[in-house]
C-alpha positions as CSV (number, residue, x, y, z in Angstrom):
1,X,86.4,127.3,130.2
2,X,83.0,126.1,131.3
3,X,80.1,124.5,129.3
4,X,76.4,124.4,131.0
5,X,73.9,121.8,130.1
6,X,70.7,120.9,132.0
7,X,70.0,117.7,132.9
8,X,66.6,116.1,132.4
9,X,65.5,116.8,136.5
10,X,66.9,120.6,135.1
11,X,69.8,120.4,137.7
12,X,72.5,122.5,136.0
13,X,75.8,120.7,135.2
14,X,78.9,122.4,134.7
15,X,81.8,120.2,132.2
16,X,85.5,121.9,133.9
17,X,88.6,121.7,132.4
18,X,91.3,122.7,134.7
19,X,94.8,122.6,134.9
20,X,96.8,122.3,138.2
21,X,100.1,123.0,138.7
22,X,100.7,120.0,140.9
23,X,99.6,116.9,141.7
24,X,100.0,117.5,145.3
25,X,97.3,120.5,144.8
26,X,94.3,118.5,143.4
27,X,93.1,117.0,146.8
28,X,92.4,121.0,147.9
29,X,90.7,121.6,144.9
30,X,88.8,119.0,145.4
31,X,87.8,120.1,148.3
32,X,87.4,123.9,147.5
33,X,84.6,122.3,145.1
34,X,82.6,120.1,147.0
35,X,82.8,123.2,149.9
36,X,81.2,125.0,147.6
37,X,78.3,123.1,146.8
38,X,79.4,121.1,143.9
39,X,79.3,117.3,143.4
40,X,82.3,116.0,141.3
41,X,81.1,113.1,139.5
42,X,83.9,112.2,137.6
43,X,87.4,113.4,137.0
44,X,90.5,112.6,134.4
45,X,94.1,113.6,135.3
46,X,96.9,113.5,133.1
47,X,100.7,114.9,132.4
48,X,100.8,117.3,130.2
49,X,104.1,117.4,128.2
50,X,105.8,120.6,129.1
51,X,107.1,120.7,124.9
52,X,103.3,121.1,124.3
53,X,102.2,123.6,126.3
54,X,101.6,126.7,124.4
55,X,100.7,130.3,126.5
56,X,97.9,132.3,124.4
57,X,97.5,135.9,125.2
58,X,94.2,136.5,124.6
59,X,94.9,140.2,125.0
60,X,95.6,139.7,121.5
61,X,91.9,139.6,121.0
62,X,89.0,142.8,121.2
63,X,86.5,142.6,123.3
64,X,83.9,141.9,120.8
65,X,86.0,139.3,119.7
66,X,86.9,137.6,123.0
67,X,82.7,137.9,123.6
68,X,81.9,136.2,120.5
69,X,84.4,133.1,120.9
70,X,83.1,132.5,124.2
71,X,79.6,132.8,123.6
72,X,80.6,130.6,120.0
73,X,81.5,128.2,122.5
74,X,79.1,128.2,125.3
75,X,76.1,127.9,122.6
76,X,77.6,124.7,121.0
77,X,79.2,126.6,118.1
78,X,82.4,124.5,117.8
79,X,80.7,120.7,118.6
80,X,79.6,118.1,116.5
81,X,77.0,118.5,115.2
82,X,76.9,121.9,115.9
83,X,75.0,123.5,118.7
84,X,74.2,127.0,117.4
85,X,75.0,128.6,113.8
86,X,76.0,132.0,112.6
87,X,72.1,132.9,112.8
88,X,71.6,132.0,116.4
89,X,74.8,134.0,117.8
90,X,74.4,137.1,115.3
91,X,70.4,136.7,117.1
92,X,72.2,136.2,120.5
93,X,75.0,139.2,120.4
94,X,72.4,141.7,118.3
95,X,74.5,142.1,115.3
96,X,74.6,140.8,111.5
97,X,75.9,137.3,111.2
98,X,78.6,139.0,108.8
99,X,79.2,140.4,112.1
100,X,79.7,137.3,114.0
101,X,81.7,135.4,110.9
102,X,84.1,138.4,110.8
103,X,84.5,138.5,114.4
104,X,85.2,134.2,114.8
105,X,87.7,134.5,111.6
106,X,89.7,137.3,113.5
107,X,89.6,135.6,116.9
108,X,90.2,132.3,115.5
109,X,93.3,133.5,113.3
110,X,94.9,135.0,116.0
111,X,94.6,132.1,118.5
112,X,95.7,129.6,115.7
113,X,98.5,131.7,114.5
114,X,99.7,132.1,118.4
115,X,99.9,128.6,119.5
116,X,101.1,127.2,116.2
117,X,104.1,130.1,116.4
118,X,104.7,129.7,120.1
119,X,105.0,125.7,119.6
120,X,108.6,124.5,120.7
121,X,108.1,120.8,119.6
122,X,108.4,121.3,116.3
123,X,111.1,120.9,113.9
124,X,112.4,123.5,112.3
């Protein structure tokens, strides 16, 4: 997932998260990205325990649901202190905050309930 600030010369800046399957592939990412345009100004790697790694199917989710999370997200929903509240995304999507709070708890309950039940580092 992507998050967009501006910056104070109102240059967008884009925060990535991605994972790579290899080591070996990251120099070609690398370099699909600055092909494109982009500057990479800074850039953590790290292992990611195999144990932890938990596939969400977020097929799982409706459409409105899947919309809401990610636009939850974009607007700042989920940081500290928060970006957005229930007012600004029901104002955002065009529907009631009920609405919106119905539409987080479902999303959110499904995602939690799949990576805490697909976890295989847990004991038993």
């Amino acid at each position: 997932m992507t998050r967009e600030n501006r910056s104070t010369d109102d240059e967008l800046t884009l925060h990535l998260t991605l994972s790579i399957a290899s080591p070996d592939d990251v120099p070609g990412v690398l370099e699909c990205l600055t092909a494109s345009g982009a500057s990479v100004v800074s850039m953590r790697t790290h292992d990611v325990d195999d144990d932890r790694v938990v596939k969400v199917e977020l097929r799982s989710l409706t459409d409105r649901q899947l919309r809401t999370l990610e636009r939850a997200y974009e607007k700042g929903y989920y940081e500290t202190p928060r970006g957005a509240d229930l007012g600004d995304l029901a104002a955002e999507l065009d529907v009631s905050r009920s609405a919106v709070s119905q539409r987080l708890n479902a999303a959110e309950t499904k995602l939690v309930s799949a990576i805490l039940e697909g976890r295989t580092d847990r004991a038993d």
